[in-house]
C-alpha positions in Angstrom: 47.7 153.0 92.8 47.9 154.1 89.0 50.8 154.0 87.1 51.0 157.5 85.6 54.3 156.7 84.1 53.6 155.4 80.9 56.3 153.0 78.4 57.4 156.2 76.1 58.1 158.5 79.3 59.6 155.9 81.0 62.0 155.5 77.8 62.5 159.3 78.0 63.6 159.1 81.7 65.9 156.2 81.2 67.6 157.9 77.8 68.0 161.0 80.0 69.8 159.6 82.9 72.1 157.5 80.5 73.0 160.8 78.6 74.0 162.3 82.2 75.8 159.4 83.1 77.6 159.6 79.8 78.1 163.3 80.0 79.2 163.4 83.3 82.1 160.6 82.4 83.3 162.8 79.5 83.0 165.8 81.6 85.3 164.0 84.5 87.7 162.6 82.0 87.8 166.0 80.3 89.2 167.4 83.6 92.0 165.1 84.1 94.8 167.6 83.8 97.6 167.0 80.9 101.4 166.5 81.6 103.8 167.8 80.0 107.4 166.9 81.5 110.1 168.7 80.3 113.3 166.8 81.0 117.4 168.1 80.4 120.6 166.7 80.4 123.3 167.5 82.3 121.1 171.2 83.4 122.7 172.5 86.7 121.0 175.7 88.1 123.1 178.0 85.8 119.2 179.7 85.0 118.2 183.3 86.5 115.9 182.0 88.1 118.4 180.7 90.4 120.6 183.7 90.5 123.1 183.3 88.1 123.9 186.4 86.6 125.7 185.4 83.5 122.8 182.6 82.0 120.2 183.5 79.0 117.2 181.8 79.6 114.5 183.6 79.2 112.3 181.1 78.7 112.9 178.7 81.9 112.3 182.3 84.2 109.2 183.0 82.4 108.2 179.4 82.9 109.1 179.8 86.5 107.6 182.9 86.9 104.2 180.9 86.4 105.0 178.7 89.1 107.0 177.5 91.9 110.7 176.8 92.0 112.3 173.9 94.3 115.8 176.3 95.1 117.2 173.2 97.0 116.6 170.3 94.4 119.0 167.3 94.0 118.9 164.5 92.0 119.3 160.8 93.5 122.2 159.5 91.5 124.6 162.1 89.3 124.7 160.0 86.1 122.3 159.9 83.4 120.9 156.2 83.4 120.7 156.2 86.8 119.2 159.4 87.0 116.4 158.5 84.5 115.5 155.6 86.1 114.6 156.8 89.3 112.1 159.6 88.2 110.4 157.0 85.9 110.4 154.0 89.0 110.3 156.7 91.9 113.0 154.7 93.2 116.7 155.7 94.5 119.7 153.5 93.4 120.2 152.3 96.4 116.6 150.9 96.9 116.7 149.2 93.7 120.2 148.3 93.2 120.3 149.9 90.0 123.9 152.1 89.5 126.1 151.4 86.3 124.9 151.1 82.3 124.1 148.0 81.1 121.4 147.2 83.8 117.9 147.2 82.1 115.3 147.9 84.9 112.8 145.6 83.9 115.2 142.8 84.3 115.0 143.7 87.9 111.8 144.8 88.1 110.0 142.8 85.2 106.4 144.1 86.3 107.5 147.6 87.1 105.1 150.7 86.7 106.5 153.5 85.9 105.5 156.8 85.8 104.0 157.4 82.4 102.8 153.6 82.9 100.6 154.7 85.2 99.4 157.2 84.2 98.5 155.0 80.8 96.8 152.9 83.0 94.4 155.9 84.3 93.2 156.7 80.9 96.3 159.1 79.7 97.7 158.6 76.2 101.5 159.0 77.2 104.3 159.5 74.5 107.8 160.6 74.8 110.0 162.6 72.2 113.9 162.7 72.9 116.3 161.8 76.0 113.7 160.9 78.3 115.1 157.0 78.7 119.2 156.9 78.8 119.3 154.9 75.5 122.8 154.1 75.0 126.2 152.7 77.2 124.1 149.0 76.8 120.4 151.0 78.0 117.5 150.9 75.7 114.3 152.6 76.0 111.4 151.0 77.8 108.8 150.0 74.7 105.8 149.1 77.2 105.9 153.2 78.9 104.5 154.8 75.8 101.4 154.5 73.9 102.9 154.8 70.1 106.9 154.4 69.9 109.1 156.6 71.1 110.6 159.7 69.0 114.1 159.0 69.2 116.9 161.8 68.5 120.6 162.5 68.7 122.6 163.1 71.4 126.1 163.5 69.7 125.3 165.0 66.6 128.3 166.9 64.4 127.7 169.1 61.3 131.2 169.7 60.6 133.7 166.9 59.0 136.4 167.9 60.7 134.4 167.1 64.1 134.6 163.8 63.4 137.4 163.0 60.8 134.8 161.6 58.8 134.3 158.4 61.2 131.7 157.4 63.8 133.3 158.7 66.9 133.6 157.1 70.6 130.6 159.0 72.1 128.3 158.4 68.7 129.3 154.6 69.4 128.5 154.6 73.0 125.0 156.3 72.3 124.0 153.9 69.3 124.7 151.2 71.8 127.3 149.9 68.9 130.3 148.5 69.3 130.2 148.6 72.8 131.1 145.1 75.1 133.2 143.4 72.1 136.0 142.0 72.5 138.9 143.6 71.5 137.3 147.1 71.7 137.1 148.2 75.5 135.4 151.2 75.7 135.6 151.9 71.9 138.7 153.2 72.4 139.8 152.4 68.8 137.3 155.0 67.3 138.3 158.3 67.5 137.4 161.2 69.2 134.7 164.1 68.3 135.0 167.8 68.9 134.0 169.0 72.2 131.9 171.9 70.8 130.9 173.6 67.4 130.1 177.2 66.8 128.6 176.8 63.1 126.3 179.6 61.7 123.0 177.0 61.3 119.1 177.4 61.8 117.6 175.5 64.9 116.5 172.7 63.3 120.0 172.0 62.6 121.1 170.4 65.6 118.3 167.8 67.5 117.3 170.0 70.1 115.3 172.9 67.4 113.8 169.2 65.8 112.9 167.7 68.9 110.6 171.3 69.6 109.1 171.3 66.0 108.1 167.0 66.4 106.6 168.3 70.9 105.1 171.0 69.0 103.6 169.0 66.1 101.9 166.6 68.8 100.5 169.1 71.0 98.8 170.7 67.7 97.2 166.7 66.9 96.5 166.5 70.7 94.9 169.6 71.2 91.9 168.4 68.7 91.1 165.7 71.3 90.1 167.6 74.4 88.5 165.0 76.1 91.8 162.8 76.1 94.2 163.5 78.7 98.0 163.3 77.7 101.2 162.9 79.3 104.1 163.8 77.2 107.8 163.7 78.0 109.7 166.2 75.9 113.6 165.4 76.5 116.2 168.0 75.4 119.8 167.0 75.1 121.9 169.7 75.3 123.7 171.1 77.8 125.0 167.7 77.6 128.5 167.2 75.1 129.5 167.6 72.7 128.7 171.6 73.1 127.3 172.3 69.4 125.1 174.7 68.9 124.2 177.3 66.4 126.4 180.6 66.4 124.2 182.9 67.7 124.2 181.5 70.9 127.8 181.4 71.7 127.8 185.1 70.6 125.0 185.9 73.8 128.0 185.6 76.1 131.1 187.8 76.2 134.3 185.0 77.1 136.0 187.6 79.1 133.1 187.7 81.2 132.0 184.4 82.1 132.7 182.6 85.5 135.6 181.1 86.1 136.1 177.8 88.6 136.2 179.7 92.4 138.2 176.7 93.8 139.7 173.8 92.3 141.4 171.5 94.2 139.8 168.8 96.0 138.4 169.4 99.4 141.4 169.3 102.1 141.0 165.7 104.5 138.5 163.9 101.4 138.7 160.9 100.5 140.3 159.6 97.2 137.2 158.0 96.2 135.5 160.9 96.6 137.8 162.6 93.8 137.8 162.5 90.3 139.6 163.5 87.1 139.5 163.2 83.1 136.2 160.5 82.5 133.7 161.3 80.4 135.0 164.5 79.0 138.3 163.1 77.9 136.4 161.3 75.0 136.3 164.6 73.3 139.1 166.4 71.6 141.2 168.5 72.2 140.8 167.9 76.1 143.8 166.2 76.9 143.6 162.5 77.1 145.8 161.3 79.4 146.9 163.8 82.0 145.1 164.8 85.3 145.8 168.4 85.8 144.1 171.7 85.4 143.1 172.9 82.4 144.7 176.1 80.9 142.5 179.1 81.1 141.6 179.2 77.6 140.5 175.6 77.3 138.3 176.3 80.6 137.4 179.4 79.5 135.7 177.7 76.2 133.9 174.6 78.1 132.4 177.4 80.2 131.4 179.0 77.1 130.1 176.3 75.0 128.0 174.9 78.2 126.6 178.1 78.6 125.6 178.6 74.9 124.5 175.1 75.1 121.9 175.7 77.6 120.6 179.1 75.9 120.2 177.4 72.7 118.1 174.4 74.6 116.0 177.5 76.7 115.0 178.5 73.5 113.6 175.1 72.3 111.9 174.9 75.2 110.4 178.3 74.9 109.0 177.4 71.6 106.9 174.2 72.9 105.7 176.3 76.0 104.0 178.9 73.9 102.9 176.4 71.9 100.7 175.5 74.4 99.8 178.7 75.8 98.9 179.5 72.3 96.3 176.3 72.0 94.8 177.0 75.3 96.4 173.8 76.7 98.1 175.6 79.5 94.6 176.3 82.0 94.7 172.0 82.2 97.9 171.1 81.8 100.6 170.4 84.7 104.4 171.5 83.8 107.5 170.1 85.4 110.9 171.1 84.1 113.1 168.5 85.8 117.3 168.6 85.2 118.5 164.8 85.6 121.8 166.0 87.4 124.1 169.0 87.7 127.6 169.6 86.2 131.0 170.1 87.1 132.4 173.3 85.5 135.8 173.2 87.0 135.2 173.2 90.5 137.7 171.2 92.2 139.6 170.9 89.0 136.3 168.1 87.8 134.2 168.4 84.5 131.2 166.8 83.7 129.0 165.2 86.4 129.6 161.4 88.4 130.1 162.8 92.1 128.5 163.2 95.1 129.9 166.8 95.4 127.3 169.7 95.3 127.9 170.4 91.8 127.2 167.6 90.3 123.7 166.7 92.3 122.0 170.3 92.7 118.9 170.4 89.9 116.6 172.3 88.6 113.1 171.6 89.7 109.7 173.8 88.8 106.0 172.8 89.1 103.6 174.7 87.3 100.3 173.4 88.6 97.0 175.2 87.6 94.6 175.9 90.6 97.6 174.6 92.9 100.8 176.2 92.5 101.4 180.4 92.4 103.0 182.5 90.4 106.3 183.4 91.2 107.3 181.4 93.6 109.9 179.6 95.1 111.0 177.5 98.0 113.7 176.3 100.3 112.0 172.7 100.9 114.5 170.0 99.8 113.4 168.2 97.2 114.6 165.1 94.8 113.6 163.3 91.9 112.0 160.6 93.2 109.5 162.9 94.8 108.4 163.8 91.4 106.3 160.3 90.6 104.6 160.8 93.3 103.8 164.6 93.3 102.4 164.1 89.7 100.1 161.2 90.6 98.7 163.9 93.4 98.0 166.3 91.5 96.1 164.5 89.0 93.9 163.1 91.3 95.3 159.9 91.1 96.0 156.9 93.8 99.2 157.2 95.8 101.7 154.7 93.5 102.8 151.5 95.9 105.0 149.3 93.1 105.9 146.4 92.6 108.9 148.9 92.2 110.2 150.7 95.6 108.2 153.9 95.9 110.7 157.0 97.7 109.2 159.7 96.6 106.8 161.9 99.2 104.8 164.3 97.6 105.4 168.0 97.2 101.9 168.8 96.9 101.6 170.9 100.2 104.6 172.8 99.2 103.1 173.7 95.7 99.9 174.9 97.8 101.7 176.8 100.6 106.0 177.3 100.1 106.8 178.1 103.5 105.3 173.9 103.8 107.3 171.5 104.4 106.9 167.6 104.0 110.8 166.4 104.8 114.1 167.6 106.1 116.9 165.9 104.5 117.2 163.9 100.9 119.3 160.7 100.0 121.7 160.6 97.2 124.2 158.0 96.4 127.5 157.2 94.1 129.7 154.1 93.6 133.4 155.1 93.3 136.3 153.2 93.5 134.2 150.1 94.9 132.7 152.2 97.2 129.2 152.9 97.9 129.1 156.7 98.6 125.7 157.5 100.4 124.9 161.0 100.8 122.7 162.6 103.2 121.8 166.4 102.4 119.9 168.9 104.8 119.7 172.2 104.2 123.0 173.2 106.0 125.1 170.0 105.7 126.1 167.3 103.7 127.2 163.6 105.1 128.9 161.1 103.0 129.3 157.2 104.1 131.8 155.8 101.8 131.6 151.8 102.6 133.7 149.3 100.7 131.2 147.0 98.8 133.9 144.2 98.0 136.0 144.4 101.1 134.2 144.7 104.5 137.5 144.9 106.3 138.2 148.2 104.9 137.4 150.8 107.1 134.3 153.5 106.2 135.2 156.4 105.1 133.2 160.2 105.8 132.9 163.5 104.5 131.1 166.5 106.3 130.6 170.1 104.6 128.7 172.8 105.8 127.5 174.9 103.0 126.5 177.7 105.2 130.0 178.3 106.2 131.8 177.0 103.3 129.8 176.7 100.2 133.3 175.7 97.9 133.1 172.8 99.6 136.6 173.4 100.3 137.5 171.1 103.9 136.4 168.1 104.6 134.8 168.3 108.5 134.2 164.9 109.3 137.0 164.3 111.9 136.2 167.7 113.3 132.5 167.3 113.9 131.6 164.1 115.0 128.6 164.7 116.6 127.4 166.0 113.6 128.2 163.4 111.1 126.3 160.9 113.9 123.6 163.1 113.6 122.9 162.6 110.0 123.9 159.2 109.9 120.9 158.3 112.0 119.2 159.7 109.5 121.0 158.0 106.7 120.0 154.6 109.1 116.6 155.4 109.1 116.5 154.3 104.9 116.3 150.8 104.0 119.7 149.4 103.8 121.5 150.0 100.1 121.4 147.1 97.6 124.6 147.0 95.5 123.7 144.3 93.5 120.1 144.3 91.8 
């Protein structure tokens, strides 16, 4: 038989199979969707996308309004180290053992993936800008996440000398990871206190939140020129978190007189005491008092309500600004959006401030997808969801392997509920706190909420429960453990069902 395929069309066949090959690997890679992750401190559902009436943020319902909206979201762990650590491991506290400051995770877990590690290792160039790590309290940020460094900002950041008295400041310490854990100053309580809140007539930029927008929207701009590189960036705003300072014109979107004031604020009747709390965190800022344990006077409530709401308009608006930057590239047809809070907030319910409970308040989140081709506009759902699901939800929608470790994996995805709302892939989620040398384990379904309070240093002491039906009473304001037994067995069983809690990683 003759060969009627000579050397030089043989040469052409070959060079036009490699070009295919070649193009059709670009052409793949180039459909990898982006990531951008919008994370926020201390954000509790105070948006109008979730009904509150009084909130400015504009720019969080528009977002939503492209997407879907988890209306029953919790976090795993109501602090911010914590918190962080299990969306980036997928992993609850209690799997990994991980609870206080001061734990690095990759002591634990020294080969750990976590999420933007993996999606580095799928081809993504992955950076981070902000609070995306807890760096501070003895926590650093994870070097071997991120392609190129970290952009690191401010948390506590004053403008005004007489926020500070001229000195570095207990919180500022804590956050700089400086003269924490030496002897002779516990807690830093040496240094003085800085103001809870400034209301100073300033641009954005000002504060770190408008500087963290201009660096996200700086990189999107550098990314954009590289279509055929997918990217995963974090983009992590600070405020609502203390102190509350932010320029004027946001305090002046909200009329005092008109802002919600605590419902019910004594502790629920029948709880347990390590179930309460009073002063912590927000005592390190003046002029809350220091050392007493009773309720605010109206005006001082009246102004923390204030400055947390201003706080969270001002950060809406940063957050606008890096969203239509990427509308405005074209980036948002191939790009995935999560907009993740990393607990809620206290606001005077049951006389508490600030976060560090297992109470409703201090767990409920924010979650939204925004998923091109997956998710639809202007939607929302009452599938539970919590952060751990979010590792693994991302990884699905990119196409990607289910994650399996070394690290405990928790997370389920969400996937089907993006598709379809009325879905649903679980019916309960896990939360946990330590109090008092107890481990508080929380189980949450959409009507109830169970909490196993076991002694972690003294297994003689008897275990504790709290049972509140939100349906009935969503104030949280009895405690019906003792009245409902059946009930609290119920969820327990489900509780059982996890792996049993590590308290000690």
């Amino acid at each position: 038989m003759k060969n009627y395929l000579n050397q030089p069309t043989l040469k052409l066949i070959l060079l036009l199979f490699i070009t295919f090959c070649l193009t059709s690997s670009l052409w793949a890679q180039k459909q990898k969707p982006n990531v951008l992750l919008l994370l926020v401190d201390d954000l509790k559902p105070t948006l109008g996308i979730y009904g509150d009436p009084t909130a400015h943020s504009p720019n969080i319902d528009q977002l939503a309004a492209k997407g879907i909206t988890f209306k029953h979201a919790y976090c795993n762990q109501a602090v911010c180290m914590a918190s962080r650590y299990n969306l980036m491991l997928g992993a609850r506290s209690t799997s990994t053992g991980i609870y206080n400051f001061g734990t690095q995770f990759r002591e634990v877990y020294p080969d750990a993936v976590t999420l933007p590690q993996y999606f580095m290792n799928a081809g993504y160039h992955v950076e981070a800008m902000g609070k995306v790590y807890h760096v501070g309290h003895g926590n650093s940020n994870d070097i071997a996440s991120w392609s190129v460094p970290h952009h690191e900002e401010k948390v506590v950041e004053y403008i005004l000398p007489e926020s500070t008295s001229r000195q570095l400041t207990r919180e500022e310490a804590f956050f700089q990871n400086s003269k924490m854990f030496i002897e002779d100053l516990p807690s830093n309580k040496l240094l003085p206190r800085g103001a809870a809140w400034e209301c100073t007539d300033v641009l954005d930029e000002a504060y770190a939140d408008g500087r963290i927008a201009r660096h996200a929207i700086n990189r999107l701009r550098i990314l954009s020129k590289d279509p055929e590189q997918p990217f995963f960036l974090a983009v992590g705003f600070a405020r609502p978190h203390l102190p509350f300072c932010v320029p004027k014109k946001y305090w002046d979107m909200y009329d005092p007189a008109e802002l919600p004031m605590p419902e019910f604020e004594d502790f629920p009747e029948d709880s347990p005491e390590c179930s309460h709390k009073r002063r912590g965190e927000i005592t390190q800022f003046k002029p809350i008092p220091e050392n007493e344990e009773g309720i605010y006077p109206n005006s001082l409530k009246r102004k923390l309500i204030h400055g947390y709401y201003a706080s969270m308009s001002y950060m809406d608006a940063q957050l606008g600004k890096v969203v239509e930057e990427l509308e405005r590239l074209g980036l948002d047809d191939n790009t995935i959006i999560v907009l993740w809070g990393d607990h809620g907030w206290h606001l005077g319910d049951h006389g508490i401030w600030t976060k560090h409970t297992n109470f409703e308040q201090a767990t409920r989140i924010p979650i939204v997808f925004v998923a091109p081709g997956v998710t639809k506009a202007g939607t929302s759902t009452e599938q539970l969801a919590e952060t751990v699901d979010i590792y693994t939800t991302l990884a699905d929608l990119a196409g990607l392997d289910k994650p399996n470790g070394p690290q405990p994996i928790d997370g389920a995805s969400l996937v089907p509920v993006l598709k379809d709302s009325n879905a649903r892939v679980k019916d309960h989620i896990y939360h946990s706190f330590i109090k008092m040398g107890y481990l508080g384990e929380a189980i949450r379904t959409e009507q109830y909420r169970m909490v196993r309070w076991t002694n972690i240093k003294d297994a003689t002491k008897e275990v504790l429960y709290e049972l509140y039906d939100y349906e009935n009473d969503p104030n949280e304001t009895q405690n019906l453990a003792a009245k409902n037994l059946l009930k609290v067995k119920e969820l327990e069983e489900m509780l059982n069902s996890h792996p049993k809690a590590k308290t000690n990683p």
